[in-house]
C-alpha positions in Angstrom: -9.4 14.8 -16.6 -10.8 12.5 -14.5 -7.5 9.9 -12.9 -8.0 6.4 -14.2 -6.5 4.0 -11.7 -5.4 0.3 -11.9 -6.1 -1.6 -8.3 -3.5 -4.7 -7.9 -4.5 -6.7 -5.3 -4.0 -10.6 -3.7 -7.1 -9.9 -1.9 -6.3 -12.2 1.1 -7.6 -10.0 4.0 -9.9 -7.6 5.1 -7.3 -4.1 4.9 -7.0 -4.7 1.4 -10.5 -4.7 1.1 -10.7 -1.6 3.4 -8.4 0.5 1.4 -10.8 -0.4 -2.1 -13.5 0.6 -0.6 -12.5 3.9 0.8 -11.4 4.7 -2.8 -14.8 3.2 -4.0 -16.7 5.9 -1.5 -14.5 8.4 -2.0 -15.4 8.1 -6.1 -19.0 7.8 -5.5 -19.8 10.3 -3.1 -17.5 13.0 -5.3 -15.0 13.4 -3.4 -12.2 11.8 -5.5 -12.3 12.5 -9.3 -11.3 9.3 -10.6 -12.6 5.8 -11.9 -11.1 2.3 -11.2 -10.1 1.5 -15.1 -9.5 -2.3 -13.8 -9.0 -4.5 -11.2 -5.9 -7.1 -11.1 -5.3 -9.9 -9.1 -2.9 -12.4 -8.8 -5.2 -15.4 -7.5 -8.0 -16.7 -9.3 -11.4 -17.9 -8.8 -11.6 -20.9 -6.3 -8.9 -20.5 -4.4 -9.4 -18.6 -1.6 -12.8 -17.7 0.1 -11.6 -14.4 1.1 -10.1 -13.5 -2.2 -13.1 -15.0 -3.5 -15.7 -12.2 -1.7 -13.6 -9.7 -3.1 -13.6 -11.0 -6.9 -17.5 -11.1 -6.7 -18.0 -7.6 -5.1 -15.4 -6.5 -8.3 -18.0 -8.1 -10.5 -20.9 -6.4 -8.7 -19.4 -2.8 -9.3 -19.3 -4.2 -12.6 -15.4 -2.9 -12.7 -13.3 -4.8 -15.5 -11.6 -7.8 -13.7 -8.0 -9.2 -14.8 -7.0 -12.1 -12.7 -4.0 -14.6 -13.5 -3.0 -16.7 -10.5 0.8 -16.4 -9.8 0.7 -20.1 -7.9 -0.7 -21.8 -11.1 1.9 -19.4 -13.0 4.9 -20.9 -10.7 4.0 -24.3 -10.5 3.3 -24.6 -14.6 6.2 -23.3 -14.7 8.6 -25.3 -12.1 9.9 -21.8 -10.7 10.9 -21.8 -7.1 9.2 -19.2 -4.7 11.0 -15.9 -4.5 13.1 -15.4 -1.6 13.4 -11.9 0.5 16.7 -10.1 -0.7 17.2 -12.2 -3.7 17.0 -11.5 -7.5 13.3 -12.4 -8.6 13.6 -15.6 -9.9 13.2 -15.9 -14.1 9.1 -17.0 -13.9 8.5 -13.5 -12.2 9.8 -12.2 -15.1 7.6 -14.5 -17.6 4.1 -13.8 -15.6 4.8 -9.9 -15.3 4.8 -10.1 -18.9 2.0 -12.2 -19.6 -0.2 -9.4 -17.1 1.3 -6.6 -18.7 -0.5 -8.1 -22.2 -3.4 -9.1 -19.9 -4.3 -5.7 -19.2 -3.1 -4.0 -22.1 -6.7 -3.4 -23.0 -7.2 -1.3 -19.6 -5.1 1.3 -19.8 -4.4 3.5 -15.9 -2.3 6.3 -15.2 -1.9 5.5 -12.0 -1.7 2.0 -10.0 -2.1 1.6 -7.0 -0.7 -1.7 -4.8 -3.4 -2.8 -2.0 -2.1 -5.8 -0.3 -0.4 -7.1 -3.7 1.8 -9.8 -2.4 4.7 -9.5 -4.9 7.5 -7.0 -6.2 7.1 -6.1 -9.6 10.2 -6.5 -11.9 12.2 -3.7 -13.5 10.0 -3.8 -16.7 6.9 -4.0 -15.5 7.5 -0.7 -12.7 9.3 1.0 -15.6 5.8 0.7 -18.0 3.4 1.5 -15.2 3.7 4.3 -12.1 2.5 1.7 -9.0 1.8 3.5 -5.3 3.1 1.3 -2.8 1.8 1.8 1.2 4.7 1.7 3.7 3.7 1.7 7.3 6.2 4.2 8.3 7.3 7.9 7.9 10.0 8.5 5.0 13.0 8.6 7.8 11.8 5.9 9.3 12.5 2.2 9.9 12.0 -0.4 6.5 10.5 -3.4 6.3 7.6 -5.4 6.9 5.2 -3.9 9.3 5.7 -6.1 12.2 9.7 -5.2 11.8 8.7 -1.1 12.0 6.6 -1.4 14.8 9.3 -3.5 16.8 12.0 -0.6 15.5 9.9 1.9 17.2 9.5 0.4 20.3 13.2 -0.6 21.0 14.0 3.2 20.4 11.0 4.5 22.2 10.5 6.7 19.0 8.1 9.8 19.3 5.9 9.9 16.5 5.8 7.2 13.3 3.6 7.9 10.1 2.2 5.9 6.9 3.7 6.8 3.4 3.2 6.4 0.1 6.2 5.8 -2.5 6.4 5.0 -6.3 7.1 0.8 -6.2 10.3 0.4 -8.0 12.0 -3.2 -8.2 13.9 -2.3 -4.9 11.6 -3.2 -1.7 10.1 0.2 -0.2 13.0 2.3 -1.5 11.4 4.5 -4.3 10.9 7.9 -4.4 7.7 9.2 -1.5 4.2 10.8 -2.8 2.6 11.1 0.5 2.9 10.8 4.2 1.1 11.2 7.5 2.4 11.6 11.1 0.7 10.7 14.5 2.3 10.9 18.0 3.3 7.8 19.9 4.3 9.8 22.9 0.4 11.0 23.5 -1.4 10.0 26.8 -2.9 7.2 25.1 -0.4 5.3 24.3 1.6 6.3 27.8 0.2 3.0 29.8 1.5 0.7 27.5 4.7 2.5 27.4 4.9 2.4 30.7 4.1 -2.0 31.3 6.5 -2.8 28.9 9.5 -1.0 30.9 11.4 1.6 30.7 14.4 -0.2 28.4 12.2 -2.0 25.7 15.7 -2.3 24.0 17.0 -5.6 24.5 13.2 -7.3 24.8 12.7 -10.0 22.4 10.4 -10.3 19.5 7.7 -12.2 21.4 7.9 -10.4 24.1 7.6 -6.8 22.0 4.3 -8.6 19.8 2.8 -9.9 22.5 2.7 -6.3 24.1 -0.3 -3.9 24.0 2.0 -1.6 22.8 2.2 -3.3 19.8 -1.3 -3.9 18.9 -1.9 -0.4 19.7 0.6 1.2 17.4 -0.4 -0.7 14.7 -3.9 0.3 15.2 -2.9 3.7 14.8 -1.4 3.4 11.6 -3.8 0.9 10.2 -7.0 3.7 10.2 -4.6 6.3 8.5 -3.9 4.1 5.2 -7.6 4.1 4.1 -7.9 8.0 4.6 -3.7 8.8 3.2 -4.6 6.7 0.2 -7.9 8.7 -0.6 -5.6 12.3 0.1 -2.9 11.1 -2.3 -5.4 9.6 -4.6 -7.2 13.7 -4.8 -3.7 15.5 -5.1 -3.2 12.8 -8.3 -6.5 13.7 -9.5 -6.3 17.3 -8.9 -2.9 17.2 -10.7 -1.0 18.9 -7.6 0.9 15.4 -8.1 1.6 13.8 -11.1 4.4 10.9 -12.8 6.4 11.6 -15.7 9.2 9.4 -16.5 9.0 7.5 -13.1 9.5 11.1 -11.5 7.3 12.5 -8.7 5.9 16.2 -10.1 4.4 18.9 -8.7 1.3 21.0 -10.2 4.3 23.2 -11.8 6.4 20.3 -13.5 9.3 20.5 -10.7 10.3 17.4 -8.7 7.7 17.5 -5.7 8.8 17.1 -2.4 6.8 14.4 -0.3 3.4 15.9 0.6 2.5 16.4 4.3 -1.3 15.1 4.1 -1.3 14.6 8.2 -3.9 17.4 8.0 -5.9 15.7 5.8 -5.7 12.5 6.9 -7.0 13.7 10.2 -9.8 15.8 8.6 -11.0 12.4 7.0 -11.0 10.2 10.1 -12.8 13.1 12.0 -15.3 13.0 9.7 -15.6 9.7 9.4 -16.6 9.4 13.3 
């Protein structure tokens, strides 16, 4: 049966729009039995140009559109801005519930979270299975991606990866689909290891962002979320993954482990020049 996604995006720069359209290829050229059953954003129409680009190549696929700005939401609403590490405030709660009716008509069986700037409450993650992209491999550091990347540098780590979890209302803590792996200790990366010292430890933030190191790692996890996204996306479809009661399955029904897809993923990028 072919694997009807939801796509919840902001929309407010270009990876976002890299992973859609990787899954867009991937439907079109075969390789990926599934259809985008609708599209969700949580900006509207107007107000921003990049967001707006994205909203009109939605309408060009002719792909159903739900959007329902969150600002407009807040501010109608005299709620305060949510705040990293605390309780959502109560208008989360109130606009989940109004998109949860919004796309009622659109059913998915799958979601999938592409640069959708905001946690999902309880109720709403409870309703809906949502994959969430963590730039990162399962043991490895949390948090945004600037934090991981600075993690991996003070402990000189080896390798680092890209993952997929189910979103739960807990930030980057639910269970893991997917993951990748890829080396930082290759010959590539060895001559920005070696300017930035040999005790990157106790180097500041600046110091560690401004580094080539830095932009370099990042690059290497950036070009495996398009091609881990399509992998997980054709283990879904293929039903060698599946959600049942906001548990992780395998193709027999037993809780699945989190699936090694670095082959994959480096099948795809070969491939892909």
């Amino acid at each position: 049966m072919t694997l009807a996604l939801g796509w919840f995006t902001t929309a407010r720069g270009p990876g976002s729009r890299v992973l859609f359209e990787a899954v867009v290829g991937a439907i079109e050229r075969g390789a990926l039995d599934a259809r985008i059953a609708v599209v969700c954003c949580n900006r509207a129409a107007g107000e921003h140009p990049i967001t707006d680009a994205f909203l009109r190549r939605v309408e060009e696929l002719q792909l159903p559109l739900v959007t329902h700005s969150s600002v407009a939401f807040r501010r109608a609403h005299g709620g305060e801005r949510s705040r990293a590490g605390a309780p959502l405030p109560p208008w989360r709660e109130a606009y989940d519930a109004e998109l949860a009716a919004a796309l009622a008509p659109y059913p998915f069986a799958l979601g999938v979270l592409a640069g959708y700037m905001l946690i999902f409450g309880a109720a709403f993650v409870a309703r809906h299975p949502l994959l969430n992209l963590h730039p990162a491999l399962p043991s490895g550091p949390a948090g945004t991606w600037r934090e991981v990347i600075r993690s991996l540098i003070r402990v000189r780590a080896r390798d680092s990866g890209v993952m997929l979890h189910l979103a739960i209302p807990e930030v980057d803590a639910g269970p893991v689909a997917s993951f990748c792996r890829y080396p930082l200790d290759g010959p590539a990366l060895a001559p920005f290891w070696a300017a930035l010292g040999p005790d990157p430890s106790a180097l500041p933030d600046a110091a560690i962002e401004a580094s080539g190191l830095f932009d370099a790692i990042r690059e290497e996890g950036v070009r495996r979320e398009a091609p881990l996204l399509v992998a997980t996306l054709v283990a879904f479809a293929d039903r060698r993954l599946h959600v049942a009661e906001g548990r992780l399955l395998d193709a027999r029904g037993a809780p699945a482990a989190p699936a090694d897809l670095t082959a994959d993923v480096e099948a795809l990028l070969r491939a892909s020049g």
